[in-house]
C-alpha positions as CSV (number, residue, x, y, z in Angstrom):
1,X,0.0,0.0,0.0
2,X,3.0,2.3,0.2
3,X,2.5,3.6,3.7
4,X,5.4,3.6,6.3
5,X,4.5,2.8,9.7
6,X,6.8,3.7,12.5
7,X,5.4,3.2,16.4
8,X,7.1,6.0,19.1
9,X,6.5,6.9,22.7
10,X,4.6,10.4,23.7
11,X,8.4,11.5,24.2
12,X,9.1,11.8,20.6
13,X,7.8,14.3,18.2
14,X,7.4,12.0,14.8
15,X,8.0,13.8,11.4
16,X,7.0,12.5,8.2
17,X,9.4,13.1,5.1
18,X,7.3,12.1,1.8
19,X,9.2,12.6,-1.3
20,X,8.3,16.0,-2.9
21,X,9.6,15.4,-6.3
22,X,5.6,13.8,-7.6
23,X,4.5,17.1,-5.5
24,X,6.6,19.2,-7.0
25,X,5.6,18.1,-10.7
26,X,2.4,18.0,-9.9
27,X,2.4,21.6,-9.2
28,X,4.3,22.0,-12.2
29,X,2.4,20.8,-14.5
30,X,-0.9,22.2,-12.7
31,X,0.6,26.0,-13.4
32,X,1.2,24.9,-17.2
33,X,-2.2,24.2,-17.2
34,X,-3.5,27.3,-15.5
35,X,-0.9,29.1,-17.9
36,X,-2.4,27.3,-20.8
37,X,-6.3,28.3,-19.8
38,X,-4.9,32.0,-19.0
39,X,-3.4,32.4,-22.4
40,X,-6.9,31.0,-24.1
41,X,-9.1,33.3,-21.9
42,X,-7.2,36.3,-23.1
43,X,-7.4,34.9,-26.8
44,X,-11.2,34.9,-26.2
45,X,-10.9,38.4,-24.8
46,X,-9.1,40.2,-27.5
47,X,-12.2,38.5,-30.3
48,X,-14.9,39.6,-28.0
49,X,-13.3,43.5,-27.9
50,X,-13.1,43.2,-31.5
51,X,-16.0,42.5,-32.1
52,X,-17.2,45.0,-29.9
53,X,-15.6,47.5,-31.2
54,X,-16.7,46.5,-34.9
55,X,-20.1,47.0,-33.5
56,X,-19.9,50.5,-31.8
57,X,-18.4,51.5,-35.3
58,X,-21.2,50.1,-37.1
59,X,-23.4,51.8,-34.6
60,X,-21.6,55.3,-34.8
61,X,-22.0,55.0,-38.9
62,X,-25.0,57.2,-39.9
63,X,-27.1,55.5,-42.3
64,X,-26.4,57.4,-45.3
65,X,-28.7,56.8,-48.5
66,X,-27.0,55.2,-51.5
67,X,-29.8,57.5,-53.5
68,X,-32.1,60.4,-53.6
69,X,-34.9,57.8,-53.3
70,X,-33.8,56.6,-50.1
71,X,-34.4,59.8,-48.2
72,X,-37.4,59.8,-46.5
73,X,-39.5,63.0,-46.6
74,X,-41.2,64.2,-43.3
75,X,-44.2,66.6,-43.6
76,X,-44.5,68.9,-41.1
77,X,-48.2,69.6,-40.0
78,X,-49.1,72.9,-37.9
């Protein structure tokens, strides 16, 4: 099962030394990961700004008319 066993009186402070070298690339490859999702997230980002920003152009564009038949005349009533 891979557990150590070791018996000691109340007089002794037991310490456990696990090797750290499976921690350690555990961790490592966890913060390539987290690197990985970072980098993907800001990819995301940067399209949805685009996109945005495409939008408020389009938005800020007045409609102009391609003709003279497109304008729409408005009568004025008193």
């Amino acid at each position: 099962m891979g557990i150590s066993v070791l018996v000691v009186d109340s007089s002794v402070d037991p310490q456990l030394h696990q090797p750290i070298s499976a921690l350690v690339d555990a961790i490592k490859s966890q913060t390539e990961a987290i690197n990985n999702l970072v980098g993907s997230n800001i990819a995301i980002l940067d399209e949805l700004v685009a996109q945005n920003s495409q939008l408020e152009e389009e938005q800020e564009q007045p409609n102009s008319p391609r003709s003279l038949d497109d304008y729409e005349v408005e009568s004025e009533s008193m």
